[in-house]
C-alpha positions, 0 to 999 in steps of 0.5 A: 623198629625204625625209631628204636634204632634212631633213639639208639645209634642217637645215644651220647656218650661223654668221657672226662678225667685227667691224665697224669704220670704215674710216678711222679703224679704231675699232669701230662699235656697233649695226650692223644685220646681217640676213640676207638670205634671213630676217628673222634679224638682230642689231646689234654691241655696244659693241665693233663684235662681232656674231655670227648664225646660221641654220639654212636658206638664209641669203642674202646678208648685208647690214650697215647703218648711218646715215652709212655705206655699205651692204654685201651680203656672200655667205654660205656655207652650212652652215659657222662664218665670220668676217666682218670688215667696213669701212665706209666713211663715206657723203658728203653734200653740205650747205649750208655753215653759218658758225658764228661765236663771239663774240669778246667772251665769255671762256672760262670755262675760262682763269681756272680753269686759272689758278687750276690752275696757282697751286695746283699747287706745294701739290698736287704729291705730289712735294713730299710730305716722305715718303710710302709706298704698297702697288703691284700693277704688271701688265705684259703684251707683246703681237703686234698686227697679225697677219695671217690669211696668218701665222695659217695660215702651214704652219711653226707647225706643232703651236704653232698653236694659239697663235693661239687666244689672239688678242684682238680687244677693242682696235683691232687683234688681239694675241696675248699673248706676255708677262706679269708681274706684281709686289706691292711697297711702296714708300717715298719722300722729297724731301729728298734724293729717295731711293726703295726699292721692296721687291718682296713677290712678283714672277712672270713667264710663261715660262722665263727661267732663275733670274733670270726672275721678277726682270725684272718690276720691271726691265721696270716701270723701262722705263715712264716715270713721269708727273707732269702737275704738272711742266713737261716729262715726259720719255719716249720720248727726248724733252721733252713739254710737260705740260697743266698746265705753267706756261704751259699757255695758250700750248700748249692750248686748255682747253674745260669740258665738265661738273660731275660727282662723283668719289669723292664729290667735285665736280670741274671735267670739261674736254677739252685740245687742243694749240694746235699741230700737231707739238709734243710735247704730248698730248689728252684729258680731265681732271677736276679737284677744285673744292676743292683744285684738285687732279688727280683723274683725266685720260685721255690720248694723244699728239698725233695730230701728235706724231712718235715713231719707231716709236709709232704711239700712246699712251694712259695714264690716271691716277686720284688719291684724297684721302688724309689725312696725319698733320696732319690735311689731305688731298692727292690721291695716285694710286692706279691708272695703266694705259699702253699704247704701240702700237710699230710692229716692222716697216713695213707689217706687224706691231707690239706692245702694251705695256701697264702697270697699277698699283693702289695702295693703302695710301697714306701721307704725312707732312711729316716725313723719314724717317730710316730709308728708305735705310738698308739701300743699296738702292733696289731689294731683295727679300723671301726668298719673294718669287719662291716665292709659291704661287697661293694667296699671290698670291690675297691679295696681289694687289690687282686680279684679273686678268682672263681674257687675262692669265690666259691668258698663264699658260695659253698658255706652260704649254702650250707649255714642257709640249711635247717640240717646245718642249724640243727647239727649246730645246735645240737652240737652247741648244746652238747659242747656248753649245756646251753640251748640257745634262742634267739637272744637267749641261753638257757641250761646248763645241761650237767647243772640241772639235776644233782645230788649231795648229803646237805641238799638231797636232790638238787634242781638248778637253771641258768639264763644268759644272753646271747651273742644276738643280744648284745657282744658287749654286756654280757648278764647271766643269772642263776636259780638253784633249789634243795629238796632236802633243805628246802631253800633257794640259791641264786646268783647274777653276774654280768660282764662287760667289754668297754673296749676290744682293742685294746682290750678293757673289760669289767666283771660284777657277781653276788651269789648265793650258794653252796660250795665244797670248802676248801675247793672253790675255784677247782669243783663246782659243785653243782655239776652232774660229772662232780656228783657222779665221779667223785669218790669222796663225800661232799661233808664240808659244805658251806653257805657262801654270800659273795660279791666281786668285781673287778676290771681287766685292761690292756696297756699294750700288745702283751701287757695288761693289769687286773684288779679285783675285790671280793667279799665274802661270808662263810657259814658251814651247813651239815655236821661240820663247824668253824672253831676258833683256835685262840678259845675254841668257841665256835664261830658262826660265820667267816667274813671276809674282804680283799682287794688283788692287783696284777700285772702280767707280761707275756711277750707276742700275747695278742687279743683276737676276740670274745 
């Protein structure tokens, strides 16, 4: 009886969980939690974060805090639990209290920005002759709003464990599914305005085939780019008015708040309203140089009554430096950014972060052009090693480490492509999207390609073999074999193509083929396919023999800008009740011969390659 009581007043019980206000959904610090039963108690931190445990009869759980209600939750003994509270501010009926200003005081605030304003042309970094600088860009995509009903959901199965990855630092829960990175120095002039990023090292978590790594800059490019020193920054579809637009006044109310110091520097530290509600404006704090008048840091955020469709918010921050050109004078140039949007996915239910972090450094400007900058064509090109670099490189080329979450990211999708479940979803769905089921360094299907029917053929058997990304992402062959039950004759082809260079970007293309296609739809139906034979509702009585080779050569001559040529010959001979006839006599003709050569040229301005 003894020990039975021992084991059991010997029981641990451990609660968890985050309290937060439930109006607003912001965390709320310095709760008071105690347990009811003993005078065992704690407070939440910073984050509204709280953790207690027990051994013995715990009671009732009882959370307190000024201005809000109180709450007693029950306990369940001797078990690990998560309890997330909200709580609801308390009301309290106060004397009304008129506080009146005093029309005749000015604020201090609208000589300052006007003066903010005049000197924005001097400081603008986009007036900035040429100017150079080293980037470390971190992009990461998370799932916000995940609810316990989908955490347990029984069709996760073995990939449950995902879900031990959930963050709940920010506002609502995430669970990082994507993240990238890259290390670029990029170079940049005004006159003409050119820009070329060249990407030292760039990764991406997960596997995305060949071209992978190289969607890290193209996933940066979807990020607008801010500067407060124009008038309107476009982003989201639409114009929003900057807090240091030439009439800034007329859409916000500029409040000083304090002096303070940053980066040795006196700056003027001042809150920004928007005047009105519904306009496309921001709120926030920004802190300016009270020497220069230059920007010197700004945290920021959409208008709460700024409608977005489906941006539920967004908050960016920008941090400048005061950086000496080589005349001798000083501009502020920025050197770190961080952005997050909060998207909504689907209403009432889940959403997403995507966030983006800069650091910068290595800053350089000049009132002098640079003569060399756009030289090589490209604004966007890549170092060889740049997609091989080892954790070791990245550990000296990163500029900022990363923090524990993003860490993981890499952790999480190690773990889950290492899974045989994974391969097989991944097979299966490779299979499905393209018909081909892969091997090693090889492919063979396609799937809606192997069996089909037509009046010329009667059943018709065909197999495809091509090479994978495993044997070779540069040469690139494919052969065919097709049989007819009912002509009883064989069909073949070869083709193979060729990547001589990526960036730019020059490939050579080479087929002959031997096969039966619809006349007259070349280029629209294959004709070998099962959905061709099964949804078509006219008769496939036109069919004709075609012996054709072809080759040709793509090549970029910079960013947007590229030629095709091509030559092809081919020879036509009608198969079924059907004939070619000579208009000029009306004999029939046996077969069509023909030969042509087609050159292109093609402009399609901010086109860039990113991989395949």
């Amino acid at each position: 009886m003894a020990l039975v009581l021992h084991i059991g007043w010997a029981q641990t019980t451990e609660v968890s969980g985050r309290v937060f206000d439930v109006q607003s959904g912001k965390p709320l610090p310095y709760v008071n939690i105690v347990f009811g039963a003993s005078t065992t108690g704690t407070i939440t931190d910073e984050n509204g974060a709280y953790s207690l445990s027990i051994e013995g009869r715990p009671g009732r759980l009882n959370i307190a805090f000024l201005g809000y209600v109180s709450q007693s939750l029950e306990v369940i003994r001797g078990i690990k639990q998560r309890m997330d509270v909200s709580m609801e501010p308390r009301a309290f009926d106060l004397n009304a209290a008129e506080v009146r200003p005093d029309r005749n005081a000015k604020n201090p605030a609208k000589p300052f920005m006007q003066r903010v304003l005049e000197a924005k042309n001097r400081n603008n970094p986009a007036t900035i002759s040429s100017a150079s600088h080293r980037a470390h860009t971190r992009i990461e995509v998370a799932v916000n709003d995940i609810g316990e009903n989908q955490i347990n959901a029984k069709y996760w199965g073995p990939f449950r464990f995902i879900f031990d990855y959930l963050d709940s630092t920010q506002v609502r829960n995430a669970l990082p599914i994507l993240f990238g990175e890259y290390v670029a120095d990029e170079r940049w002039q005004t006159k003409p305005r050119q820009k070329q990023t060249s990407i030292i090292a760039s990764q991406l978590s997960g596997d995305f085939g060949s071209g992978g790594d190289r969607a890290t800059p193209e996933l940066n490019s979807r990020f607008p780019e801010i500067n407060l020193y124009e008038n309107q920054i476009l982003m989201l579809d639409r114009a929003f008015t900057s807090p240091l637009h030439d009439r800034a006044s007329a859409h916000y109310r500029f409040y000083i708040l304090d002096t303070l110091d940053w980066r040795g520097r006196a700056t003027m530290h001042l809150a920004f309203l928007p005047k009105r509600k519904g306009e496309m404006t921001f709120e926030g704090e920004i802190w300016l140089d009270t020497l220069s008048l230059a920007i010197a840091h700004i945290d920021a955020q959409l208008s709460p009554s700024a409608n977005v469709n489906f941006v539920r918010s967004m908050h960016w921050t920008q941090s400048y430096a005061p950086i000496e050109g080589e005349n001798g004078t000083e501009r502020w140039m920025l050197d770190a950014e961080t952005m997050l949007f909060d998207v909504s996915i689907a209403d009432r239910s889940f959403g997403a972060y995507l966030q983006r972090k800069s650091t910068i450094e290595q800053q350089h400007w000049s009132d002098l052009k640079e003569k060399d900058l756009m030289e090589s064509g490209r604004d966007l090109q890549y170092d060889s090693l740049a997609l091989q670099r080892s954790e070791d490189d990245w550990q000296t080329l990163r500029l900022a480490p990363l923090i524990a979450r993003e860490s993981a990211v890499f952790e999480m999708t190690d773990s889950v492509l290492a899974m045989p479940q994974w391969r097989m979803i991944k097979g299966a769905g490779y299979f499905f999207g393209t018909g081909y089921a892969s091997s090693g360094p090889l492919e063979l299907g396609a799937w809606w390609s192997a069996y089909t029917q037509n009046p010329t053929e009667g059943n018709r058997f065909r197999l495809d073999l091509r090479t994978s990304n495993a044997f070779s992402t540069r040469i690139m062959p494919r052969v065919f074999a097709a049989y007819g039950t009912y002509d009883q004759q064989w069909k073949g082809g070869f083709s193979t193509q060729c990547i001589l260079r990526n960036s730019p970007r020059t490939e050579v293309n080479v087929e002959v083929k031997r096969d039966l296609e619809q006349f007259g739809m070349a280029g629209i139906l294959d004709q070998g396919e099962a959905f061709t034979s099964a949804l078509r509702t006219d008769s496939t009585n036109l069919l004709s023999e075609v012996i054709r080779a072809e080759a040709s050569i793509l090549h970029e001559f910079g960013a947007g800008f590229s030629g095709y040529l091509e030559w092809r010959h081919r020879q036509v001979v009608t198969r079924g009740n059907w004939a070619f006839v000579d208009p000029a006599n009306g004999l029939t003709l046996e077969r069509l011969i023909t030969s042509e050569a087609t050159g292109v040229l093609r402009y399609a301005r901010g086109e860039r390659f990113v991989g395949g």
